[in-house]
C-alpha positions as CSV (number, residue, x, y, z in Angstrom):
1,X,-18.4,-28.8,6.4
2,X,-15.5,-27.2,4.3
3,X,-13.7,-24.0,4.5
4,X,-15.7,-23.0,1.7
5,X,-18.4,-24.0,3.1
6,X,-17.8,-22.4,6.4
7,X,-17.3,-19.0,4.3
8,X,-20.4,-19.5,1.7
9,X,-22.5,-19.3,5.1
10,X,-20.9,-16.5,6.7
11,X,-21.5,-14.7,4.0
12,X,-25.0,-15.2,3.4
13,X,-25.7,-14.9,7.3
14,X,-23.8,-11.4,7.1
15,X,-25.9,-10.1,4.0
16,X,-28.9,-10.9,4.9
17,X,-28.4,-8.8,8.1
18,X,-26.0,-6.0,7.1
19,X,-26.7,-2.4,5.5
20,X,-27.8,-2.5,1.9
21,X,-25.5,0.3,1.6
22,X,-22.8,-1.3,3.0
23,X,-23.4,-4.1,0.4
24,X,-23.3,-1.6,-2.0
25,X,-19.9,-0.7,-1.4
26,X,-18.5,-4.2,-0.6
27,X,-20.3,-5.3,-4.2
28,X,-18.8,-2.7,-6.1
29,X,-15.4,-2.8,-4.6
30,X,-15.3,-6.8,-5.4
31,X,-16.5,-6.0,-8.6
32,X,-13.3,-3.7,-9.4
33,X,-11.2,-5.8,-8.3
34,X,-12.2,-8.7,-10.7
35,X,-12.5,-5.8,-13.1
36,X,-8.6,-4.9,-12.4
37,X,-7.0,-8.5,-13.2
38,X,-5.9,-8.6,-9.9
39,X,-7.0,-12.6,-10.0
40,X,-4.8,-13.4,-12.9
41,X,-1.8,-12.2,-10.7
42,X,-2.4,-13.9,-7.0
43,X,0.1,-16.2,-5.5
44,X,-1.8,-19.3,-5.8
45,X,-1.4,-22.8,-3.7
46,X,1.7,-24.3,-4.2
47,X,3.5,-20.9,-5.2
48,X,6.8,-20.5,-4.0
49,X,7.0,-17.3,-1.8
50,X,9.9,-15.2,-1.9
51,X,12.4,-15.0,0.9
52,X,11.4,-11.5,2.7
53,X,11.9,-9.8,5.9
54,X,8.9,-7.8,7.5
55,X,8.5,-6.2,11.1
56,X,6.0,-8.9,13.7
57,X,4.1,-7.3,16.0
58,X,6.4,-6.8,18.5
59,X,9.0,-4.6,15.4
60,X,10.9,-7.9,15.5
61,X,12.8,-8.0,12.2
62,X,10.9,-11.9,11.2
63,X,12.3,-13.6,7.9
64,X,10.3,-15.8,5.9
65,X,13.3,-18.0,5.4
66,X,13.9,-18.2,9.0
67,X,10.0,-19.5,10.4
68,X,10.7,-22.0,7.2
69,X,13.0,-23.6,9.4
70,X,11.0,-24.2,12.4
71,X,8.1,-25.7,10.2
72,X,5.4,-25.1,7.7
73,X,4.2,-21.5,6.8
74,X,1.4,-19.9,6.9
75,X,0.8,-16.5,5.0
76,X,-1.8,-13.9,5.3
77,X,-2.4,-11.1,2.3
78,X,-4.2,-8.3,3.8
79,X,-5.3,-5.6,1.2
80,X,-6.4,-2.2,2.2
81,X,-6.0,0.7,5.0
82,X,-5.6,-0.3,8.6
């Protein structure tokens, strides 16, 4: 099974079960963000990523260049409030 997939059925599982409220929220939200051109503006695959510099979890100063050097990358793009 794909990512995709893997994802399609999460999703399905987790709305068939969750708060139509809930939904509600997570519908519209999605909606605005289509609505926003946010898409037309994502780093895609195969985008090069700036060189950058951002705190780990331990406040250790980490530099994308740097974990470059010690093998392939993986980046993460969290939007919203923690």
């Amino acid at each position: 099974m794909s990512l995709g997939e893997r994802l399609d059925a999460h999703r399905m599982r987790f709305e068939a079960t969750a708060d139509p409220k809930i939904l509600g929220v997570l519908h519209r939200a999605t909606e605005d963000l289509h609505r926003s051109g946010i898409l037309e503006r994502v780093v895609r695959v195969g985008d090069r990523a700036p060189d950058f510099a951002l705190p780990d979890s331990r406040e250790r100063i980490m530099r994308l260049s740097d974990a470059i050097t010690r093998g392939p990358v993986v980046l993460s793009f969290y939007r919203g409030h923690w």
